[in-house]
C-alpha positions, 0 to 999 in steps of 0.5 A: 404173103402167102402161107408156104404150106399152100400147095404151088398151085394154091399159092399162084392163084392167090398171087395171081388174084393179089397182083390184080385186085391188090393184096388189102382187097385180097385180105378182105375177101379172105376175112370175108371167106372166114365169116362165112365158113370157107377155107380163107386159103383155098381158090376154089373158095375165095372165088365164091366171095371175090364177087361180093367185094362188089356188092354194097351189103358187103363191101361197106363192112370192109376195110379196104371197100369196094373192088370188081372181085368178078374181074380178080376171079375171071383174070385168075381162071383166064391165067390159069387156063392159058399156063395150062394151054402152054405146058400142053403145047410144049409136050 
């Protein structure tokens, strides 16, 4: 669940990142951002730790493991690009 005090583009990213990696993965990137001083919240800074649900020295503190946070950000950023393709096509 995302908090509804997120701006909607804020709340689609992170949807969009849940629907891909799964919303535990999800939780453990966003504790991972807590620990290291990010906005747990915030895409632009989940897409900095994503990555390292990939990297053993991380992952293996984590509750739910290991998960290709790479893919999660690049499918994020793919989605995003294509919405924003569309809504300029339709002007």
């Amino acid at each position: 669940m995302t908090p509804s005090s997120l701006d909607s583009k804020e709340r689609w990213a992170l949807t969009l990142a849940s629907y891909n990696v799964g919303y535990a993965h999800l939780k453990d990137a966003q504790k991972l951002a807590v620990q290291k001083g990010l906005d747990s919240t915030s895409w632009r800074d989940l897409k900095k730790v994503l990555p390292l649900l990939a990297d053993p020295s991380y992952y293996e503190s984590l509750e739910f493991g290991f998960a290709r946070g790479h893919e999660t950000v690049a499918h994020v950023d793919r989605t995003i690009a294509f919405y924003k393709l569309l809504a300029l096509q339709g002007k």
